[in-house]
N, C-alpha and C positions, 0 to 999 in steps of 0.2 A: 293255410291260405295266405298269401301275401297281401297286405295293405295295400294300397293304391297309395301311389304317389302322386299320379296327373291326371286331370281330367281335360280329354280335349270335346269338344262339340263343335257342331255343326253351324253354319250361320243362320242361311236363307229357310223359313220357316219355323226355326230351331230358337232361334233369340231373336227374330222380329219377323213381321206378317209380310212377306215377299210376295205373296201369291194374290192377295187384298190388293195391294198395292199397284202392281201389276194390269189385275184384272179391270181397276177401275182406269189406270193412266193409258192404258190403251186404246180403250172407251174413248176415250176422252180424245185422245191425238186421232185416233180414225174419224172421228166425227169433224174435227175441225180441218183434216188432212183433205178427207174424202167426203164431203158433205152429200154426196149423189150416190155415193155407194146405199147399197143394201143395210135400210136401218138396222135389220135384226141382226145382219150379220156385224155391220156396224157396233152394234152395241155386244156382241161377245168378242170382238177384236184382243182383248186381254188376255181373253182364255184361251184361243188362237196360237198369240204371240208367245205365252207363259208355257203351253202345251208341247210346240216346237214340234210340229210332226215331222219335219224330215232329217230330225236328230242333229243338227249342226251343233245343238251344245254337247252333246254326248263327244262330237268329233273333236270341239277344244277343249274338252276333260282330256279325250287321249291324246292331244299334244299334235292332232294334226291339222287346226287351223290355230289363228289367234285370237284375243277376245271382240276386238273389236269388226274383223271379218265374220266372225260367227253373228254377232247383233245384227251387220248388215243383210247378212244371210236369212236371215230370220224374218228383217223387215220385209226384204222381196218376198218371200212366202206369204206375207200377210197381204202385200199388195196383191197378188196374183190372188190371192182367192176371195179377194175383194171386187178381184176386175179391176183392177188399178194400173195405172203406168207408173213403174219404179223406175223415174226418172232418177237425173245423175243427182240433184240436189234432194233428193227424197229423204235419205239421213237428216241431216243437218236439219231439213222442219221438223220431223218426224222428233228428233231428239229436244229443237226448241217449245216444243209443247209436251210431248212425253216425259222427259227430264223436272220439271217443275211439281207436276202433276205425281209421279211418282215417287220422289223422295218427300216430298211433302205429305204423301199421305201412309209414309212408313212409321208403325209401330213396334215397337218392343212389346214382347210380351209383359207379364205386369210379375212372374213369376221370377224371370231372368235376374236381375240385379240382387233381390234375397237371394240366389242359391249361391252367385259366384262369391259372393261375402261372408257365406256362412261356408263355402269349402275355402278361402283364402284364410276364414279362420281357426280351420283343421289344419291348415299347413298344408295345403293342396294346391297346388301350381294349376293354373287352367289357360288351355288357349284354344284357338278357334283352327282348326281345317276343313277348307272350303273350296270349292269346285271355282268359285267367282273370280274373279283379278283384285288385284291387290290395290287398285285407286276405289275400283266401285265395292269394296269391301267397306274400306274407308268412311266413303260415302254414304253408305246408309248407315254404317256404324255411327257415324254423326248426326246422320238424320231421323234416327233412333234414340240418339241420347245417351248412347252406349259407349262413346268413346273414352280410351282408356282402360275400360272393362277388364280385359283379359292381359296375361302375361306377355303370351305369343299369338303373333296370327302370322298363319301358313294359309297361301291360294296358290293354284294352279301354277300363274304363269309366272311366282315365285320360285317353284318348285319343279318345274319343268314336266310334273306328271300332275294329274289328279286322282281323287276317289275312282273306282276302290282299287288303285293299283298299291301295293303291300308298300312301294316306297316312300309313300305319300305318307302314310300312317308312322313306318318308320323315320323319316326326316322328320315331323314335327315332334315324334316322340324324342329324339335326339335334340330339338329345339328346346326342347323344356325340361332335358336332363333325364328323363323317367324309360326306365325300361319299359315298352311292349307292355312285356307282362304283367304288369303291374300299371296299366294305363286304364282307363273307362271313356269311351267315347260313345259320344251322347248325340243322335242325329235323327231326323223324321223320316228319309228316305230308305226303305230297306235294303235295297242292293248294295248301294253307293256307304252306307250306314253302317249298319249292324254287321249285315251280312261281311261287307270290301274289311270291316273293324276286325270281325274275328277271325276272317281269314290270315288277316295280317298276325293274326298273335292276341292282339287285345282285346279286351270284355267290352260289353256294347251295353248300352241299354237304348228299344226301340221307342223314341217318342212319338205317343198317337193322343196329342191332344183331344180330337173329337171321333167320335164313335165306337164303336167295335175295331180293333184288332182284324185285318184280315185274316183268316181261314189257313190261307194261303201261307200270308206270311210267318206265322206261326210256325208251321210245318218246317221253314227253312229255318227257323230259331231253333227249331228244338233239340238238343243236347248240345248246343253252342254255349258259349260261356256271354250268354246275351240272357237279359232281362226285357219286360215292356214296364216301361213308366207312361201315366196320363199328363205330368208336368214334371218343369224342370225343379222343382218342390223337393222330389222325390229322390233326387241325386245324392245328395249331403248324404242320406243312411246310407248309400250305396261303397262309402269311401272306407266304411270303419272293417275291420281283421277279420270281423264275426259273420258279415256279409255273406250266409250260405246261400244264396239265391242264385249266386253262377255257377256256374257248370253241371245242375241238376236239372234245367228244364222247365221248374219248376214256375218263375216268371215268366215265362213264354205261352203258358196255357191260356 
């Protein structure tokens, strides 16, 4: 079995709490946006806007809108099912109250900084590939604390494609010098993750900080060169030669 050379991972939920953040900064900008709207619905407007049901982000993953028309897109959804008017200046509030509220209430995980210091000190190249744009990468990367962190970061609309298309996986492996095969990529979302990881060639491991493992997910891990980890803790043993845990299944159960 070949050593691993690189480890890339995931950003948004992966090294800091997107989904937290998110949920409350929406909260927040709907209430001051729309103060007559529906309080209840009001107060899940995060979960709403994070949820994304008519898939506009899935659509600038595949490279057919941009990052910033996909946000907008997104906003009008939330207006509409708010009952709201998505006037022409609706962005621009929306963002003067969302934007503060949001990166301000971004966390890093507490696990993150120990693991990329103890694989930097295996000799292990790590960078980040991620579905996001490469200013708001940035951005919570800073607002996180985590800037600096990693070797490479690779996003989208750097790379002209996203997760899980095989090229994505391949460029950033070529960004950090590491064959495929010999790469471990580390993400919470299973299609886009593990799954888009091993299709590409490389070994995965599925981060599920809380709960059970889905059922589900499982079932597409298994006999994939993919493991489940509870934290990024767990990464560093994943880097050493003797690492039998890919390609048997065996982490996936």
């Amino acid at each position: 079995m070949r050593t691993i050379q690189a480890v890339l991972v995931d950003a948004d939920d992966t090294l800091y709490d997107t989904r937290s953040a998110m949920h409350a900064a929406g909260a927040v900008a709907a209430a001051a946006l729309w103060p007559d709207a529906d309080p209840d619905r009001t107060a899940s407007a995060g979960v709403r806007f994070r949820d994304d049901p008519e898939g506009h982000f899935s659509a600038y993953t595949r490279g057919e809108i941009e990052f910033d028309e996909m946000r907008r897109a997104r906003l009008a959804e939330l207006a509409g099912w708010l009952g709201q008017d998505a006037g022409s200046d609706l962005w621009a509030r929306f963002e003067a109250v969302y934007e503060p509220a949001f990166l301000g209430g971004m966390r890093a995980f507490p696990d993150v900084r120990p693991a990329v210091d103890a694989l930097h000190a295996a000799g292990v190249v790590v960078g980040i590939l991620t579905n996001s744009s490469a200013r708001y990468t940035e951005r919570k990367m800073a607002a996180a604390g985590l800037t600096g962190l990693v070797d490479v970061v690779c996003t989208r609309d750097t790379l002209g494609f996203g997760k899980p298309d095989a090229r994505a996986f391949h460029e950033a492996c070529g960004r950090l010098e590491a064959d495929p095969a010999a790469t471990l990529y580390v993400g919470d979302e299973l299609g886009p993750d593990p799954v888009g990881a091993t299709d590409a060639g490389l070994r995965a491991a599925w981060l599920v900080r809380d709960g059970a493992p889905d059922p589900r997910g499982l079932r597409l891990l298994a006999g994939r060169d993919a493991v489940v980890v509870r934290s990024l803790a767990e990464v560093p043993a994943l880097v050493t030669p003797t690492s039998a845990r890919f390609g048997t299944g065996e982490g996936a159960r």
